[in-house]
C-alpha positions as CSV (number, residue, x, y, z in Angstrom):
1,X,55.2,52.1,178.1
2,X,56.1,51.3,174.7
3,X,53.3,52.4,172.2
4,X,51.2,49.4,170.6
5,X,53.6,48.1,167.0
6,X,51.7,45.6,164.3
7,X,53.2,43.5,161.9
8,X,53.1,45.2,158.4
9,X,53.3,43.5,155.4
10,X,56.4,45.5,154.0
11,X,57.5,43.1,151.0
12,X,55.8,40.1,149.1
13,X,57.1,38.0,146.2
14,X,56.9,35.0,144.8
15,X,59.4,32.5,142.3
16,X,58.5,30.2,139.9
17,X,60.7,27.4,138.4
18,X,60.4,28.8,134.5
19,X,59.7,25.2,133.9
20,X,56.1,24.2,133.3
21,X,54.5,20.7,132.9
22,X,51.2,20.5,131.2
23,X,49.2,17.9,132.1
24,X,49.5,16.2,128.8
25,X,53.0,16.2,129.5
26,X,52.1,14.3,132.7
27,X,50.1,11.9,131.0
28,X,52.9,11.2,128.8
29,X,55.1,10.7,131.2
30,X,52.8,8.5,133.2
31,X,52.6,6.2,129.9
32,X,55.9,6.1,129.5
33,X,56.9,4.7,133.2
34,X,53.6,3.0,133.7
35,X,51.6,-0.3,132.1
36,X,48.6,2.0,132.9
37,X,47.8,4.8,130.6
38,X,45.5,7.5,131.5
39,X,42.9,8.6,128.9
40,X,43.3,12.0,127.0
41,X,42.1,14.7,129.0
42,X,41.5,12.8,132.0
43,X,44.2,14.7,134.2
44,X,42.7,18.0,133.2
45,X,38.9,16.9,134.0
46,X,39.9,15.2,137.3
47,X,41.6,17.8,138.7
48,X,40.7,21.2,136.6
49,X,44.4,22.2,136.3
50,X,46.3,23.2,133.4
51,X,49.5,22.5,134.9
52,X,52.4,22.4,137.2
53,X,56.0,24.4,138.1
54,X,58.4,22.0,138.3
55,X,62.0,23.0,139.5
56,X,65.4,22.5,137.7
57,X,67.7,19.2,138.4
58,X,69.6,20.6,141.5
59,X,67.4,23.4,142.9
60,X,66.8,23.7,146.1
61,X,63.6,24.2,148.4
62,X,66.3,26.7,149.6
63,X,66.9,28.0,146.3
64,X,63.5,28.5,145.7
65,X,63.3,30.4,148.9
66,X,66.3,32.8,148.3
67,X,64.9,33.9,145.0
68,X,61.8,35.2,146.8
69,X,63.2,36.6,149.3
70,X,65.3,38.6,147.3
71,X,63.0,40.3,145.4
72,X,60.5,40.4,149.3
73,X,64.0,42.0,150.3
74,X,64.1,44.5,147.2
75,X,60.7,45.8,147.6
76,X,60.7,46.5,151.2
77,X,64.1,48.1,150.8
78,X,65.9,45.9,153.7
79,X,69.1,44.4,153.4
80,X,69.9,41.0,154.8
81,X,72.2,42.6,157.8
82,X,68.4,44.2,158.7
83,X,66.9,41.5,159.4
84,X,66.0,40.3,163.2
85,X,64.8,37.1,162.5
86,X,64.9,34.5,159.6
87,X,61.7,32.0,159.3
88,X,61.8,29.0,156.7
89,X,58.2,28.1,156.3
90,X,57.4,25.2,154.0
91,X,55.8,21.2,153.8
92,X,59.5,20.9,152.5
93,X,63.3,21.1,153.2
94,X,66.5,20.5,151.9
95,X,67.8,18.4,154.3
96,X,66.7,16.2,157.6
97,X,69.3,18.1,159.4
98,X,69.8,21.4,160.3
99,X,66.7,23.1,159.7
100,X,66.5,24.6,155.9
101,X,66.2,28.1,157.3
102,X,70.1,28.0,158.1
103,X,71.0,27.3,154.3
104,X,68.8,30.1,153.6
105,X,70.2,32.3,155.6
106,X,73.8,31.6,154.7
107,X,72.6,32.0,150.8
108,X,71.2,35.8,151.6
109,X,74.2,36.2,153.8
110,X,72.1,37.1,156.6
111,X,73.5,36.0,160.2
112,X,70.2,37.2,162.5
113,X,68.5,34.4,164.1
114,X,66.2,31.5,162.4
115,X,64.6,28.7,163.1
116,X,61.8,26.4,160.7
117,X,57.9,26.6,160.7
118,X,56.3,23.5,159.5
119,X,52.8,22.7,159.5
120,X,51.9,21.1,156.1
121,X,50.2,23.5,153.4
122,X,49.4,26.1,156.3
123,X,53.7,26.8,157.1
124,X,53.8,30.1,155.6
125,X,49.8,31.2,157.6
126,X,51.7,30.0,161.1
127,X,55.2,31.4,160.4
128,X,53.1,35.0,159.7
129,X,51.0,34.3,163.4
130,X,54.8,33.7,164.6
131,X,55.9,36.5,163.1
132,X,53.9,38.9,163.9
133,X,53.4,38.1,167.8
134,X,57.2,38.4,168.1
135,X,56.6,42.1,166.1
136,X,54.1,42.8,168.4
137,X,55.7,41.8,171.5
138,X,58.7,43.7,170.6
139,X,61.3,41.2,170.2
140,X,61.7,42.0,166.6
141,X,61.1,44.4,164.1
142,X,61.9,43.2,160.9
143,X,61.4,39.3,160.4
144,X,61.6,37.3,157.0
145,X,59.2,34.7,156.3
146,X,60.4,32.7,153.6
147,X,58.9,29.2,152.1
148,X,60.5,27.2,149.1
149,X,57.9,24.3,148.1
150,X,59.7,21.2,146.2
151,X,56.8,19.0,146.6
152,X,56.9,17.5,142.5
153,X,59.6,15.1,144.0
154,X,56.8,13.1,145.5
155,X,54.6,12.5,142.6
156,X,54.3,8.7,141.8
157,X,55.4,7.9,137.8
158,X,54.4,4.3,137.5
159,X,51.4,3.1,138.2
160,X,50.0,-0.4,137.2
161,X,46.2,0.2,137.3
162,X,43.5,2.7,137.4
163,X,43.1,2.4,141.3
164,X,46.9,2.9,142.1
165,X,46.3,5.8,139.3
166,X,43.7,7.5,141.3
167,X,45.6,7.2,144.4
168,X,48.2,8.9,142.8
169,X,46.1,11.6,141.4
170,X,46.8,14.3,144.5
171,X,50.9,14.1,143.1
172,X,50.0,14.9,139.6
173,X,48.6,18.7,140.6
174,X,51.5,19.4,142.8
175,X,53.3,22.4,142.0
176,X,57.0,24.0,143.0
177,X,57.4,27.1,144.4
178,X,59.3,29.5,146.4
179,X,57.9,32.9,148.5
180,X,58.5,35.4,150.8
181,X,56.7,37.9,153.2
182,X,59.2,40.8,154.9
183,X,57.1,41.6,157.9
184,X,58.1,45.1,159.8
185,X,57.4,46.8,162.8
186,X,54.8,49.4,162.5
187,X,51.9,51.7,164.7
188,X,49.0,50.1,165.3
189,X,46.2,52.3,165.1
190,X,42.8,52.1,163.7
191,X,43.4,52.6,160.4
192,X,47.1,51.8,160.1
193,X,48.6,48.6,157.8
194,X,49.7,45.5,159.1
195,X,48.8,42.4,160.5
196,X,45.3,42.9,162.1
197,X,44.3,38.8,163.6
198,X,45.1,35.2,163.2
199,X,43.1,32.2,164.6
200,X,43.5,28.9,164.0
201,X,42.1,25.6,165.3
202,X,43.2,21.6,164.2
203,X,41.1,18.2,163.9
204,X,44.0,16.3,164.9
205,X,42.7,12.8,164.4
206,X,42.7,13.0,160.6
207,X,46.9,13.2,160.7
208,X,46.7,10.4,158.2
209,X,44.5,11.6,155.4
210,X,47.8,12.9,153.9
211,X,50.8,11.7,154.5
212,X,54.5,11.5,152.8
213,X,56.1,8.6,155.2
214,X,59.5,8.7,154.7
215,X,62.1,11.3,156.6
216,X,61.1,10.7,159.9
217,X,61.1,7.6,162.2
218,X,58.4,5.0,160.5
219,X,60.2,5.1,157.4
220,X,63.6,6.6,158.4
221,X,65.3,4.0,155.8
222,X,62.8,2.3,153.8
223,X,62.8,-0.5,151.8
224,X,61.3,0.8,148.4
225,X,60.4,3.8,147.3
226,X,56.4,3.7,148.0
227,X,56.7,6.3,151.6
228,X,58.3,8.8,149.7
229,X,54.8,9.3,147.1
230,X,52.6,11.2,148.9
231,X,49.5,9.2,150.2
232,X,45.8,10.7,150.5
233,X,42.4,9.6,151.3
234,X,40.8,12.0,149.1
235,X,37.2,11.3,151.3
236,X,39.2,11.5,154.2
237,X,40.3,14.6,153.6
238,X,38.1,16.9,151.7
239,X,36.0,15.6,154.9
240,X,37.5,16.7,157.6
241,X,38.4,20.6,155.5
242,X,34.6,20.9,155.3
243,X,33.5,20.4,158.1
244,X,36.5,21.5,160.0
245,X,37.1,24.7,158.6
246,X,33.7,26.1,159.1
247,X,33.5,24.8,162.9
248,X,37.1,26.2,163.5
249,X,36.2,29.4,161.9
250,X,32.0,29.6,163.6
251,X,34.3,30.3,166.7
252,X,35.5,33.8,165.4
253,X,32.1,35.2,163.7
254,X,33.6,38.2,163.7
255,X,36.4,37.6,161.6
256,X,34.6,35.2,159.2
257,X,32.2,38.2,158.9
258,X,34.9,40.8,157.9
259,X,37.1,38.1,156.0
260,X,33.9,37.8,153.3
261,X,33.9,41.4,153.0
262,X,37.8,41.8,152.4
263,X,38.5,43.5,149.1
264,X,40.2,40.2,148.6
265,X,40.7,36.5,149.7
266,X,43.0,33.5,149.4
267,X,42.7,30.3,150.3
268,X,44.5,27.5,150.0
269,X,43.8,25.4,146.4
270,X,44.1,21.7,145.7
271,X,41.8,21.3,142.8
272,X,39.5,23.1,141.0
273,X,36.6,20.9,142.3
274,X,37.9,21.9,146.1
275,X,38.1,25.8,144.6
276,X,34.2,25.5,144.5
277,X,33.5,23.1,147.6
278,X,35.2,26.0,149.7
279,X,33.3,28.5,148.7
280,X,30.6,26.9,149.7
281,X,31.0,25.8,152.4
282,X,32.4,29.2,153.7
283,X,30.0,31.1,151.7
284,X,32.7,33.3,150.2
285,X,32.2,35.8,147.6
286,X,33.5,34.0,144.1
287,X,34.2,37.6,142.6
288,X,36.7,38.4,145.5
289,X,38.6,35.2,145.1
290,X,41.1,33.9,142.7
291,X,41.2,30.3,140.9
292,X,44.8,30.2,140.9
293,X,45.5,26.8,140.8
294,X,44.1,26.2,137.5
295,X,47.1,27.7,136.2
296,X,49.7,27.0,138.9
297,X,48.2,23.6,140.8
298,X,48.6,23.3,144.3
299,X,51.8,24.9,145.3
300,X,51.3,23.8,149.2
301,X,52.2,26.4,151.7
302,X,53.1,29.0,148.9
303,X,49.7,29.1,147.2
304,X,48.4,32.0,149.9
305,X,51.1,34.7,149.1
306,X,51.0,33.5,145.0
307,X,47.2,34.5,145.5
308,X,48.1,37.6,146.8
309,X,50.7,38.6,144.4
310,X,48.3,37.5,141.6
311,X,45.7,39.9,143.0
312,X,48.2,42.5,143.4
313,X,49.6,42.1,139.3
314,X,45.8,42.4,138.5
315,X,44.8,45.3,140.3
316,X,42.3,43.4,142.5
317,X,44.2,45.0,146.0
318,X,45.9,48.2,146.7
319,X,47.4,49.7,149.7
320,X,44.7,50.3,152.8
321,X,42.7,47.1,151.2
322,X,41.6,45.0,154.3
323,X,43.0,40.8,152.4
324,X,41.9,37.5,154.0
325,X,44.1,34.5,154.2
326,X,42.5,31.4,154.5
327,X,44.5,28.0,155.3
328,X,43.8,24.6,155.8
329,X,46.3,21.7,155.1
330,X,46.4,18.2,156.1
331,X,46.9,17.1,159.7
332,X,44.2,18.6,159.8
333,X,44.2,22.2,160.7
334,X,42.7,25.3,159.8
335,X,44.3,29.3,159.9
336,X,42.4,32.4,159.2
337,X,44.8,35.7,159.0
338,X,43.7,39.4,158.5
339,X,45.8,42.4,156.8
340,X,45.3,45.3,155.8
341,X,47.7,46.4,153.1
């Protein structure tokens, strides 16, 4: 019998489009396109964010991806003829058809097998569950997980009145981004890095608190451009996430128990207002957590390993630190992952 492997967490990284849009600049642009004109200062006390990445003309959720993974790829020492397994994981894509993690793959020159992960902003928390209980199992070894976020192409420029500009507001603190995990087969003793649990859980009968419409088969071709915005009940939403995530969560004590006493924890950030609603309702430690999307907004699926890297730059983990990953993302589902470093 083969001895016991875990999924270690061999290479992180994440990319950011070098441009940045303040949210004056959104403002402006907002006034520009729109008969309505938000007040100065009303982005930034409405949502608590500075401002957003926001890709070049031409690149790619794909591109974004790649440029992680390369430098996941670098630290981990592994070349793309290394890897096993190839997972896009991202609310995004390039195309409807094939799945994005085949573009990827041809960009790193890799030609191991992939497939997508997509489950809103908790892709990149399922794609590392994926990951790891194909490492575990022993199908794989060495297994890239690799997200590129676009999700500033659904923001909504003109709006007529304050109401459609409140709707709107969730586009405005939408951020680009692109990152990578390099996952590796390791031992799995008591003490030894990797992968240590994931559980997740779902409230499935809140799928339409958040929704971008077009793409699929309700609004395969539409009419006008109003499915591809992105649509949120705000209540709707910040609803369901507290009082999902702790139910979903009450299930594992355990694990809630050790992921407030983890030298570190991300979760996943909308707003600043939701930044502080989260801790309390999970009753997490504020000085082991990391605001990060006051300066990057909410970069979906990538906002868990930009936390991570973040904490990492700072010297807030270092290796043998036991990290929590917290997810929740419309739909409406909830992912708890820990690793120790």
């Amino acid at each position: 019998m083969l001895p016991p492997t875990r999924a270690r967490l061999s290479g992180l990284a994440v990319s950011l489009p070098a441009q940045y849009r303040t949210m004056e600049k959104t403002r402006e642009e907002i006034a520009r396109q729109s008969p309505f004109v938000p007040p100065p200062g009303a982005l930034e006390d409405l949502t608590g964010i500075r401002g957003v990445h926001v890709r070049d003309a031409g690149e790619q959720a794909s591109d974004l991806a790649v440029s992680a993974a390369t430098k996941a790829m670098a630290e981990a020492g592994v070349g793309a003829e290394d890897l096993d397994l190839l997972l896009f994981a991202s609310c995004c894509q390039d195309l409807f058809e094939p799945a994005t993690a085949h573009i990827v793959a041809a960009k790193l020159g890799a030609g191991c097998p992939v497939f997508d992960v997509k489950n809103a902003c908790n892709s990149v928390l399922n794609g590392l569950e994926v990951a790891s209980a194909f490492i575990e199992s022993g199908r794989y070894r060495t297994v890239l997980i690799a997200c590129g976020e676009t999700p500033t192409m659904t923001t909504r420029w003109r709006v007529p009145d304050q109401e459609a500009f409140l709707r709107a507001l969730p586009g405005y603190t939408l951020s680009d981004a692109g990152a990578a995990l390099l996952l590796t087969a390791g031992p799995a003793g008591a003490d030894d890095p990797g992968v240590l649990t994931t559980h997740f859980g779902a409230d499935s009968t809140a799928w339409d608190a958040c929704t971008v419409e077009s793409g699929g088969s309700l609004h395969f071709r539409p009419a006008d451009d109003e499915p591809t915005y992105i649509r949120l009940n705000g209540d709707l939403l910040r609803s369901a996430a507290l009082d999902m995530a702790p139910r979903a969560f009450g299930r594992v004590p355990e694990e809630l128990r050790r992921a407030r006493e983890s030298a570190f924890i991300a979760f996943h950030q909308i707003s600043r207002r939701q930044y502080d609603e989260v801790l309390t309702a999970l009753d997490l430690p504020a000085d082991r957590c990391l605001p990060a999307v006051v300066d990057h907004g909410n970069t979906a699926s990538a906002s868990l390993p930009l936390q991570l890297v973040r904490a990492r730059e700072s010297d807030r983990t270092e290796p043998g630190d036991e990290v929590a990953l917290i997810g929740m993302a419309s739909g409406f589902s909830a992912g708890l992952a820990l690793i120790r470093l």
